[in-house]
DOTORKE-797508 format. One record per residue (C-alpha): residue number from 1; residue in three letters; y, z, x. Coordinates in Angstrom, 1 decimal, decimal comma. Example, Ala and Ser with C-alpha at 12.3 -4.5 7.8 and 13.67 -1.06 7.14 Angstrom:
<nodes>
node resi->1 resn->ALA y->-4,5 z->7,8 x->12,3;
node resi->2 resn->SER y->-1,1 z->7,1 x->13,7;
</nodes>
This chain:
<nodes>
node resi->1 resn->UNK y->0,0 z->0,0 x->0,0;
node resi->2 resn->UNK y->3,6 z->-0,8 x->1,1;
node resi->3 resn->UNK y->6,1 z->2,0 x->1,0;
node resi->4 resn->UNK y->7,3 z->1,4 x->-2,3;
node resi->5 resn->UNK y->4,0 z->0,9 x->-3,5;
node resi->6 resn->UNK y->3,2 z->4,5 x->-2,1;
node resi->7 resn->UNK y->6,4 z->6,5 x->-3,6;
node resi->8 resn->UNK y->5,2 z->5,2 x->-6,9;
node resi->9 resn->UNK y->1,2 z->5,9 x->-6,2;
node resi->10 resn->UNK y->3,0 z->9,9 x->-5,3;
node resi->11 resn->UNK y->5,2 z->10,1 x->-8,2;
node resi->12 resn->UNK y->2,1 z->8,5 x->-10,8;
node resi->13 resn->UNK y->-0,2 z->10,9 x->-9,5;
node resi->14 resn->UNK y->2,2 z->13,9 x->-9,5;
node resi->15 resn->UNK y->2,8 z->13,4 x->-13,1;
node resi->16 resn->UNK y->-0,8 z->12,8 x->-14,3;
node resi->17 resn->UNK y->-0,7 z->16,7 x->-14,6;
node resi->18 resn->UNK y->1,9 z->16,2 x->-17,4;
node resi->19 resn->UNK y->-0,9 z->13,4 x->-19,8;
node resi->20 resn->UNK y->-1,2 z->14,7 x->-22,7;
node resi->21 resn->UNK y->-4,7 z->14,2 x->-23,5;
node resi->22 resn->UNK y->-6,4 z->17,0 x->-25,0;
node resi->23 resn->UNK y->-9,5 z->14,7 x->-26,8;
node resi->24 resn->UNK y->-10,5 z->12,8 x->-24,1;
node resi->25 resn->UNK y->-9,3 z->14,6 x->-21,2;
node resi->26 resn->UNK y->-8,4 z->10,9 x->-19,8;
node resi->27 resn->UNK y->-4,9 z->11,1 x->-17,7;
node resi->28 resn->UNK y->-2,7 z->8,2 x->-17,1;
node resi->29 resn->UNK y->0,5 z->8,1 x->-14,5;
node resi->30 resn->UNK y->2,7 z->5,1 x->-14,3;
node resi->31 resn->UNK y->5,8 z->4,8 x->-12,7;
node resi->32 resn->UNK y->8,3 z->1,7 x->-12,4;
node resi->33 resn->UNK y->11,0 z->0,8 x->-10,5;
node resi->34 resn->UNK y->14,0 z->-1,5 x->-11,6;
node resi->35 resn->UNK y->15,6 z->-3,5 x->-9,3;
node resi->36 resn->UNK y->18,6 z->-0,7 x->-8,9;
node resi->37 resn->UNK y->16,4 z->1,2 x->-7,6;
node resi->38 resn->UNK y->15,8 z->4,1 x->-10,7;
node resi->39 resn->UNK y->12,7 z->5,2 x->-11,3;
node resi->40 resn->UNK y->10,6 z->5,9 x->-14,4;
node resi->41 resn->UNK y->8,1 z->7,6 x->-15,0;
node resi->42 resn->UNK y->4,9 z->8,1 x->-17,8;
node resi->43 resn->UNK y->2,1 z->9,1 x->-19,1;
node resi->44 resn->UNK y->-0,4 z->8,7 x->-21,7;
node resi->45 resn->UNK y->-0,2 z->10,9 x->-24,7;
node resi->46 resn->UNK y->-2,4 z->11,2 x->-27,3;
node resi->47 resn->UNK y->-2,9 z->12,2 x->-31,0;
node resi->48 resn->UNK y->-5,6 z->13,1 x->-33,0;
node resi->49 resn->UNK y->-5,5 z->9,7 x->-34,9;
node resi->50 resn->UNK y->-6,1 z->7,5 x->-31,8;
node resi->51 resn->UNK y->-4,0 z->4,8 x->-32,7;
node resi->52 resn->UNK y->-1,1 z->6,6 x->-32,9;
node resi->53 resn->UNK y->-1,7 z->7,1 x->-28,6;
node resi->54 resn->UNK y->0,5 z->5,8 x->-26,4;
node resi->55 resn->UNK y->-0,6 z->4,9 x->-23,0;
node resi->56 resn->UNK y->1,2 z->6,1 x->-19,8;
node resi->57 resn->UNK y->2,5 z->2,6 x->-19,2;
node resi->58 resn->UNK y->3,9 z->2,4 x->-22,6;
node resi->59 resn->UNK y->5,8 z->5,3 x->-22,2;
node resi->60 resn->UNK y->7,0 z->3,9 x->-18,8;
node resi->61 resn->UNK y->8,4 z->0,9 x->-20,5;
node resi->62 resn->UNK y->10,0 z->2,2 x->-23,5;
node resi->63 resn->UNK y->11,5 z->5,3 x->-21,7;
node resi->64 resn->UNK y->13,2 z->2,6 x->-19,4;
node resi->65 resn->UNK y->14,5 z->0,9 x->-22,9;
node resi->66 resn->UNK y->15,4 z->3,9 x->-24,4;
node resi->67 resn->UNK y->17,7 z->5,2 x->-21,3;
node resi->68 resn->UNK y->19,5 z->1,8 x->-21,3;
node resi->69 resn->UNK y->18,3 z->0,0 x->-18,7;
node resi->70 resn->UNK y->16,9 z->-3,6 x->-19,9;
node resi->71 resn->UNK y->20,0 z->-5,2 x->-17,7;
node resi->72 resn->UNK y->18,2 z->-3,5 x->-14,7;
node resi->73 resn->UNK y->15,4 z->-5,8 x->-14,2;
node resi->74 resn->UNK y->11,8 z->-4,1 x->-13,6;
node resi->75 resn->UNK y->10,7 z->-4,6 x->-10,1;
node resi->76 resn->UNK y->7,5 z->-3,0 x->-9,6;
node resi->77 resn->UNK y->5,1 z->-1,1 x->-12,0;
node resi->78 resn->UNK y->2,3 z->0,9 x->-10,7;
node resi->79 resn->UNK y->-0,5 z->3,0 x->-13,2;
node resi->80 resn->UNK y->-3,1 z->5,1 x->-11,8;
node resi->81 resn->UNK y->-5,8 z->7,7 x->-13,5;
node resi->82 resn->UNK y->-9,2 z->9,5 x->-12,6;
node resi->83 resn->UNK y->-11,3 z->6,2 x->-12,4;
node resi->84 resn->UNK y->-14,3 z->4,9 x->-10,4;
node resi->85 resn->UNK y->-11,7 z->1,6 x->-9,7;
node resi->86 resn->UNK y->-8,5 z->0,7 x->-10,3;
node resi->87 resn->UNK y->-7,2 z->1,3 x->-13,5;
node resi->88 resn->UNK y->-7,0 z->-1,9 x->-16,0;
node resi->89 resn->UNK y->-4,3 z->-1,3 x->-18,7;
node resi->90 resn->UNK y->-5,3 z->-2,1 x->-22,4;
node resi->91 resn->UNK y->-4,3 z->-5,4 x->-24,3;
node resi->92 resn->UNK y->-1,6 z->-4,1 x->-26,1;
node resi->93 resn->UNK y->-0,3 z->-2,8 x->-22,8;
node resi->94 resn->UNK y->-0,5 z->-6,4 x->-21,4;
node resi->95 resn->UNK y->1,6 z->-7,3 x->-24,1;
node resi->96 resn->UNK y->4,0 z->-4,8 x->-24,1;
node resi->97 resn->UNK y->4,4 z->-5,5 x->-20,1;
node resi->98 resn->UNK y->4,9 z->-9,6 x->-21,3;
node resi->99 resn->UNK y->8,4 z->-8,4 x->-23,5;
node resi->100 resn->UNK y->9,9 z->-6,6 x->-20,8;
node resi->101 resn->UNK y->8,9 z->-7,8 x->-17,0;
node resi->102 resn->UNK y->9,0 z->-11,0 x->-15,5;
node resi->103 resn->UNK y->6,0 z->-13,2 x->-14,8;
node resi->104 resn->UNK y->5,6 z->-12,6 x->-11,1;
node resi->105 resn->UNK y->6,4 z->-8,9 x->-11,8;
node resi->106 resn->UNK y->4,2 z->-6,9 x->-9,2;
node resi->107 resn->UNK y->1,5 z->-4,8 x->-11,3;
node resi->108 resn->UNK y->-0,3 z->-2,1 x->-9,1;
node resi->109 resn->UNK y->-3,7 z->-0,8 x->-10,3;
node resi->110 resn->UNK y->-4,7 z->2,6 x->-8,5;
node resi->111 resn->UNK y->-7,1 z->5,0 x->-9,0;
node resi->112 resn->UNK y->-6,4 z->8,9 x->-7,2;
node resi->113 resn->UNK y->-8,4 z->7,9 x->-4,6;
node resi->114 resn->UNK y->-5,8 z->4,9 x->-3,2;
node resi->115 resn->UNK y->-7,9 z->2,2 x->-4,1;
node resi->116 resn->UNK y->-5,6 z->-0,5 x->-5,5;
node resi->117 resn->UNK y->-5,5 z->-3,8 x->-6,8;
node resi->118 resn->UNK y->-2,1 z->-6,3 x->-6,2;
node resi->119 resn->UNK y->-1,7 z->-8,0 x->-9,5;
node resi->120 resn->UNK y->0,9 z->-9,6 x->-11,6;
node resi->121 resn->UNK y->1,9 z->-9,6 x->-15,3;
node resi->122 resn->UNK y->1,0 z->-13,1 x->-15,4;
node resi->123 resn->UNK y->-2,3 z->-12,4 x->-14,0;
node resi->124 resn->UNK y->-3,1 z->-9,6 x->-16,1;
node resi->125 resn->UNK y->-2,1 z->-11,7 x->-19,4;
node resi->126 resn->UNK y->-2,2 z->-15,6 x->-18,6;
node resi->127 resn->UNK y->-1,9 z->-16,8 x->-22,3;
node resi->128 resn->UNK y->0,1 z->-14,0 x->-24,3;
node resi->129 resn->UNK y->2,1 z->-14,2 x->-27,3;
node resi->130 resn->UNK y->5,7 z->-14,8 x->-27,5;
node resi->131 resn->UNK y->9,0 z->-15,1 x->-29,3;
node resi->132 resn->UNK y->8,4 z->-19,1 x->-29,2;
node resi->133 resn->UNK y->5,2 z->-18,2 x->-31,4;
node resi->134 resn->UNK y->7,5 z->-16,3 x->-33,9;
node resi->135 resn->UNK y->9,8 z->-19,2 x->-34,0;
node resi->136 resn->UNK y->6,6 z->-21,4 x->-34,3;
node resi->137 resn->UNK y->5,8 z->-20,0 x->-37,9;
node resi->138 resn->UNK y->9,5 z->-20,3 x->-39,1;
node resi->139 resn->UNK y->9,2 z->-24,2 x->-38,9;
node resi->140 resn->UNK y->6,5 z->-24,8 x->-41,5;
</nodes>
């Protein structure tokens, strides 16, 4: 990992003691940096009704919305967790990831151990589902 990569991999793994996940006992840290320079940071938390979770990512991205910063582009996102291997986010996380970062965005899958995996938003969700789609429908 590259020095970035590992002030992220710190922070991630510092707050995975912060998950709220009392069913599963699965904790998630992600942490992103904008291009500024700030740093955000999340983790999953969970509710009895398991759709109403919200992955650590997730909370990453919309905590970075909700303080204001979508005119400070994302520059790196990194997730991490318990895991055998580096941690894959979820399909709705891909998605979410597609509305807010760039293509070539670096994604960083970790596990506690260091074991990572260089990827990309692109990589992670080749063929998602955009506002073209949307506009697709309104021309029928």
């Amino acid at each position: 990992m590259n020095d970035l990569e590992q002030k992220l991999f710190d922070l991630a793994v510092a707050h995975l003691k912060d998950a709220y996940a009392p069913y599963s006992k699965f904790h998630v840290g992600a942490a992103l940096m904008t291009a500024s320079g700030k740093i955000i940071l999340g983790v999953n938390i969970e509710n009895s009704s398991y759709g109403a979770t919200n992955c650590a990512e997730r909370t990453a991205l919309f905590s970075w919305v909700n303080q204001g910063l979508t005119n400070d582009p994302i520059k790196c996102l990194l997730i991490t967790g318990n895991t055998d291997r580096p941690i894959s986010p979820c399909g709705i996380c891909r998605q979410v990831m597609t509305e807010f970062m760039a293509p070539d965005t670096p994604v960083i899958l970790t596990n506690v151990k260091g074991d990572f995996i260089r990827s990309t938003v692109d990589r992670l969700i080749p063929y998602h589902f955009t506002e073209d789609d949307l506009a697709a429908g309104t021309n029928k």
